[in-house]
PyMOL commands that place a pseudoatom at each C-alpha (Angstrom):
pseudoatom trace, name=CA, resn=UNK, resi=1, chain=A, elem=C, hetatm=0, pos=[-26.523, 6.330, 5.219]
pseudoatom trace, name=CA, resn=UNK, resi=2, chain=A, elem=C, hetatm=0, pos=[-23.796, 4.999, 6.942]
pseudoatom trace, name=CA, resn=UNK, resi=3, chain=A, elem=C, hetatm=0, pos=[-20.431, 3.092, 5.396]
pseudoatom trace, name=CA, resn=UNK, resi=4, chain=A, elem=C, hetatm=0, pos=[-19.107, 0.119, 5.435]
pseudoatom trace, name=CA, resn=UNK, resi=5, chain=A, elem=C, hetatm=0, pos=[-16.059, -1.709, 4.875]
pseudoatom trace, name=CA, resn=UNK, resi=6, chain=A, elem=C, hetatm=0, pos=[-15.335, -4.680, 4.417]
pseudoatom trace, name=CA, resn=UNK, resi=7, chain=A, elem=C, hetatm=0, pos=[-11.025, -6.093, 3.624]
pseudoatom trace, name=CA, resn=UNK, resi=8, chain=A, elem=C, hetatm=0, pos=[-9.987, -8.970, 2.962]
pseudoatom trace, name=CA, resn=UNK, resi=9, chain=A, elem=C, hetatm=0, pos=[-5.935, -9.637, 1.279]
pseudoatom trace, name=CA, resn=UNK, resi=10, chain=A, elem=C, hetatm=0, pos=[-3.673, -12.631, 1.372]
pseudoatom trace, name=CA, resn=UNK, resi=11, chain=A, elem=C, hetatm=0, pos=[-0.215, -11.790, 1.390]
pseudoatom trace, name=CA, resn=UNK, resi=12, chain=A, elem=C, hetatm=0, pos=[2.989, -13.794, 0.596]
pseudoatom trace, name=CA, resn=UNK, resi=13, chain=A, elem=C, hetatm=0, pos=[5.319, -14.300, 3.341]
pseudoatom trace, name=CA, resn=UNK, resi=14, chain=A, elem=C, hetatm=0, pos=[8.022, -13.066, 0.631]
pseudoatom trace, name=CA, resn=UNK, resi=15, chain=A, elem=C, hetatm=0, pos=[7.459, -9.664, 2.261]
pseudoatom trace, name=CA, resn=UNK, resi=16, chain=A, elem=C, hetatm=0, pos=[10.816, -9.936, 3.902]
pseudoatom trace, name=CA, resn=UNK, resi=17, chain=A, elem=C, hetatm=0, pos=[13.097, -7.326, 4.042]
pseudoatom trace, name=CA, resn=UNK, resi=18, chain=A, elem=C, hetatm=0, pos=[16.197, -9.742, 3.404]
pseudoatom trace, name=CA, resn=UNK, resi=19, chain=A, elem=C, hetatm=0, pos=[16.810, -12.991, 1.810]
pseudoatom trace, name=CA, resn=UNK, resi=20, chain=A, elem=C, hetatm=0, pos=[19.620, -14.988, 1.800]
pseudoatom trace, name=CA, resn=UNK, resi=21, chain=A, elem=C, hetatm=0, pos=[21.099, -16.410, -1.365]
pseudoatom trace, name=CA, resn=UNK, resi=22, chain=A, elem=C, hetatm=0, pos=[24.301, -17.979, -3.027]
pseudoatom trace, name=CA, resn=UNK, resi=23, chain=A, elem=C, hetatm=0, pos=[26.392, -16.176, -5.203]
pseudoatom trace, name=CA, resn=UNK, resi=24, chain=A, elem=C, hetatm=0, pos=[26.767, -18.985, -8.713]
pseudoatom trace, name=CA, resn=UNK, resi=25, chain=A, elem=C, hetatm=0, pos=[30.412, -18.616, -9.003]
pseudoatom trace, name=CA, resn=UNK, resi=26, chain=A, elem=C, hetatm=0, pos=[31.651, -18.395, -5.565]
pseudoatom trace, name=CA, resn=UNK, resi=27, chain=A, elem=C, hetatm=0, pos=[29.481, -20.109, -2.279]
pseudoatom trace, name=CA, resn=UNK, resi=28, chain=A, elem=C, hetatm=0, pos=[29.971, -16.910, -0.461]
pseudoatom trace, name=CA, resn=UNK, resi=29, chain=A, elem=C, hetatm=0, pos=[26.127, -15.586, 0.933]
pseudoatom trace, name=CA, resn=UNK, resi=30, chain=A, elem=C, hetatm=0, pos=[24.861, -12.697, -1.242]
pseudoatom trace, name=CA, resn=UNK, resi=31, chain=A, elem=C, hetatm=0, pos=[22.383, -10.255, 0.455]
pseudoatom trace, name=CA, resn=UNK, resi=32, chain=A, elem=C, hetatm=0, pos=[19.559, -9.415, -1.209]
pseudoatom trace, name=CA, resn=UNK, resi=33, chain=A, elem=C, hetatm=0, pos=[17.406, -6.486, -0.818]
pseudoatom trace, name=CA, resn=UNK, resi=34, chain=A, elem=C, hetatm=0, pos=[13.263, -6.958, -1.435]
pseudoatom trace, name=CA, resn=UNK, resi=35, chain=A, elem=C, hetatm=0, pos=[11.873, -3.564, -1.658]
pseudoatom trace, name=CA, resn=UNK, resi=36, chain=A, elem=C, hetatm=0, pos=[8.303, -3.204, 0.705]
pseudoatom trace, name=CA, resn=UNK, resi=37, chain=A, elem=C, hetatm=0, pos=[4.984, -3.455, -1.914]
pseudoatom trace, name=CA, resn=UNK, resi=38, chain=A, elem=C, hetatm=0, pos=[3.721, 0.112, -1.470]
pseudoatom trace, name=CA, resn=UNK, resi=39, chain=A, elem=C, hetatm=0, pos=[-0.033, 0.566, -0.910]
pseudoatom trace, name=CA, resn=UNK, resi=40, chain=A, elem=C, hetatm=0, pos=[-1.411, 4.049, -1.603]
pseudoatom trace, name=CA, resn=UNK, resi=41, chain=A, elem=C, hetatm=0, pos=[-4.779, 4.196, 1.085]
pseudoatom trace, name=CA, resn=UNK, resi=42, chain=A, elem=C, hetatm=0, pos=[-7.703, 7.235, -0.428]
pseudoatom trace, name=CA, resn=UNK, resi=43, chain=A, elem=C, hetatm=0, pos=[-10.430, 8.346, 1.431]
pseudoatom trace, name=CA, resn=UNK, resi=44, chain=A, elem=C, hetatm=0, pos=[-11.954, 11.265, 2.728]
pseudoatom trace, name=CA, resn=UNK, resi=45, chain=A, elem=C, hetatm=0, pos=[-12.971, 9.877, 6.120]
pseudoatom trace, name=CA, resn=UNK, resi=46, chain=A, elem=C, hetatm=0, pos=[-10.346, 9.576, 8.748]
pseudoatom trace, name=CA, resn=UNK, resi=47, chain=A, elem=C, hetatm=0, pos=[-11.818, 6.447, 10.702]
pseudoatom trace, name=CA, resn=UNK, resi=48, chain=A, elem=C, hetatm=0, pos=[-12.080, 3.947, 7.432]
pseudoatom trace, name=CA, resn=UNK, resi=49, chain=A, elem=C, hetatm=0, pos=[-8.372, 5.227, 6.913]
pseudoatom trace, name=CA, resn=UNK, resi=50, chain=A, elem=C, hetatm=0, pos=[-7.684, 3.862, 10.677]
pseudoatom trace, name=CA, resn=UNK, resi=51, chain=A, elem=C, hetatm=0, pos=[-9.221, 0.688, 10.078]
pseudoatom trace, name=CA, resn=UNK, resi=52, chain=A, elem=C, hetatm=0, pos=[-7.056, 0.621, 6.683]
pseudoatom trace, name=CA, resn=UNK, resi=53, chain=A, elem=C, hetatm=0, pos=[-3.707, 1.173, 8.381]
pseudoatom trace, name=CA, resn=UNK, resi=54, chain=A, elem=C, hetatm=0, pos=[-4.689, -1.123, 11.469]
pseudoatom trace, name=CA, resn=UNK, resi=55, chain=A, elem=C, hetatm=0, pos=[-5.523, -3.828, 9.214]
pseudoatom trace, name=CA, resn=UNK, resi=56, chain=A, elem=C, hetatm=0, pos=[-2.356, -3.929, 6.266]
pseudoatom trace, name=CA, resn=UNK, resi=57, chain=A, elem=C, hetatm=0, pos=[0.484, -2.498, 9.172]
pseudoatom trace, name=CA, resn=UNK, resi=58, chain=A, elem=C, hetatm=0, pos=[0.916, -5.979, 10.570]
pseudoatom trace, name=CA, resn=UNK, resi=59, chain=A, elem=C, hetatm=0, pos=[1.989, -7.289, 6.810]
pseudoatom trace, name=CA, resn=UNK, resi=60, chain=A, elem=C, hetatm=0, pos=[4.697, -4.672, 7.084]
pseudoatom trace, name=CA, resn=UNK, resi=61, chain=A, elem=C, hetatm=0, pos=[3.900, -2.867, 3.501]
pseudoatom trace, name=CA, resn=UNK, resi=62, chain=A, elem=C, hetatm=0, pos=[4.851, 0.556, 2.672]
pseudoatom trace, name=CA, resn=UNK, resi=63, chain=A, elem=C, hetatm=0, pos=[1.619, 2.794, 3.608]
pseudoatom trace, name=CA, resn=UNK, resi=64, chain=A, elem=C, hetatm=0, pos=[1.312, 5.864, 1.496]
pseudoatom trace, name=CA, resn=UNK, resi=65, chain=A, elem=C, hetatm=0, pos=[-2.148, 7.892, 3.134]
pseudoatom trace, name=CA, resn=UNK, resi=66, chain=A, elem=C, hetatm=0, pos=[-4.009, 10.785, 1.172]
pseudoatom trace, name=CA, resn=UNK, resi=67, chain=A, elem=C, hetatm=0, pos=[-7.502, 12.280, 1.829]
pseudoatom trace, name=CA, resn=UNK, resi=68, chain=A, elem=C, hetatm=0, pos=[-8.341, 13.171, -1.568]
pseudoatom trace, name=CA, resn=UNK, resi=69, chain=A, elem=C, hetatm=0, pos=[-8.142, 12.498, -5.175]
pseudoatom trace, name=CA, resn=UNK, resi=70, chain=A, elem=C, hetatm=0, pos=[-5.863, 15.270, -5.736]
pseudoatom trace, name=CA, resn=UNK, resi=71, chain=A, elem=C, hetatm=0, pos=[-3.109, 14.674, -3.350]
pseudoatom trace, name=CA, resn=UNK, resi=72, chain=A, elem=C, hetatm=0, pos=[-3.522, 10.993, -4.679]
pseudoatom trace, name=CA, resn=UNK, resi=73, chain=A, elem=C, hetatm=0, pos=[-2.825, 12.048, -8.258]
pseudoatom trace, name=CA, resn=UNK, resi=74, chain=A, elem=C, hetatm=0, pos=[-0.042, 13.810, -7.112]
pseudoatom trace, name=CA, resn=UNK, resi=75, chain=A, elem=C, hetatm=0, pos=[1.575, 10.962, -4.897]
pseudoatom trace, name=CA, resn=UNK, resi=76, chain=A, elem=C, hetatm=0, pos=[0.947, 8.616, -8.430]
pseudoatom trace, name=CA, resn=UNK, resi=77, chain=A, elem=C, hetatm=0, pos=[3.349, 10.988, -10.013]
pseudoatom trace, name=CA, resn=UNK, resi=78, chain=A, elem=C, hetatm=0, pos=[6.596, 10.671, -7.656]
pseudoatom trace, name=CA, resn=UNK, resi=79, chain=A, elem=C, hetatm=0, pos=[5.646, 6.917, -6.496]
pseudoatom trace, name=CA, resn=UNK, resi=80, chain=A, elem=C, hetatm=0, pos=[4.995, 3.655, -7.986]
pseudoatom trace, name=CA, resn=UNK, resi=81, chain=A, elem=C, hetatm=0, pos=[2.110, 1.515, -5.583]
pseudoatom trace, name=CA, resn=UNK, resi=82, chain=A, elem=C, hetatm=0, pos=[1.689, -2.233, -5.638]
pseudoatom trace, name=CA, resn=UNK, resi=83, chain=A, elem=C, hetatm=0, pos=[-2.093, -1.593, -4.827]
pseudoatom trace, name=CA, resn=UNK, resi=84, chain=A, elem=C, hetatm=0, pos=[-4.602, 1.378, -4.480]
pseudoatom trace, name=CA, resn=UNK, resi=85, chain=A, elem=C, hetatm=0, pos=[-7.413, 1.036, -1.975]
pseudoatom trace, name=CA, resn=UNK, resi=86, chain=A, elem=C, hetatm=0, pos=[-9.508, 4.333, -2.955]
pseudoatom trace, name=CA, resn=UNK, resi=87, chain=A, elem=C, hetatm=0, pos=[-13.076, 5.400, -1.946]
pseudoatom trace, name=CA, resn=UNK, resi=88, chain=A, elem=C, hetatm=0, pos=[-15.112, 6.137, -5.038]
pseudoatom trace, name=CA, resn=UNK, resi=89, chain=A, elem=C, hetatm=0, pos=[-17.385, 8.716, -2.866]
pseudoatom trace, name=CA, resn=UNK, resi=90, chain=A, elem=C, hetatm=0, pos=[-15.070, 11.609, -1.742]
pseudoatom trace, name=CA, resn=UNK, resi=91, chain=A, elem=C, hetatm=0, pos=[-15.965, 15.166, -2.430]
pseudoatom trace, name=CA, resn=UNK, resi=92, chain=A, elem=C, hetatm=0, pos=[-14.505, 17.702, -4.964]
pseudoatom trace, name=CA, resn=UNK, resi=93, chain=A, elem=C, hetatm=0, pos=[-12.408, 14.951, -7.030]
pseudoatom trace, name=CA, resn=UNK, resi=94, chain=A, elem=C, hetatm=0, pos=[-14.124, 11.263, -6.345]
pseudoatom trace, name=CA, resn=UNK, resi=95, chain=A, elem=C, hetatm=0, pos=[-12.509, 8.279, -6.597]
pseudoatom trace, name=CA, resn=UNK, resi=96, chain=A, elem=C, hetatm=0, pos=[-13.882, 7.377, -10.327]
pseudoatom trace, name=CA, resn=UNK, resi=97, chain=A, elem=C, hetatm=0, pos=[-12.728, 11.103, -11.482]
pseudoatom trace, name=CA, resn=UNK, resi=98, chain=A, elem=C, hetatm=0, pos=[-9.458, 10.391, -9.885]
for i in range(1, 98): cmd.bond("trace and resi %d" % i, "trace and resi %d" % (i + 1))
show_as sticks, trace
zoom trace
């Protein structure tokens, strides 16, 4: 049985890494910093990772990449993701255990 994958996001263009803004009490420019959207990727197979990564690195989003439920759990403890794109069929901990 083979897989299949099939992705499909829309994306606000708010996904820059600077806007420019006033400052209410003064009309000097403030700089103002919007943080990436971090995506944690899961999945066992290395080629539906690829296609992953190929298809969310043009929005310019923070890519976190794990091959297992584990190392997922763990990543969930010292980051906070946007979104989660996880494989339910992975072996040892699957995607619904994880």
């Amino acid at each position: 049985m083979g897989h299949a994958l099939d992705v499909r996001t829309t994306v606000p263009q708010a996904t820059a890494s600077r806007v420019a803004s006033h400052d209410s009490e003064s009309s000097s420019p403030v700089a103002v910093v919007i943080p990436k959207a971090a995506v944690l990727l899961v999945d066992d197979q290395p080629a539906n990772l690829a296609v992953l990564k190929a298809v969310l690195e043009p929005l310019d989003l923070d890519l976190v990449i794990c091959s297992s439920g584990a190392d997922a759990i763990r990543r969930l403890s010292e980051q906070d993701f946007a979104l989660i794109l996880l494989d339910v069929q992975m072996p040892g901990m699957d995607g619904f255990k994880t």
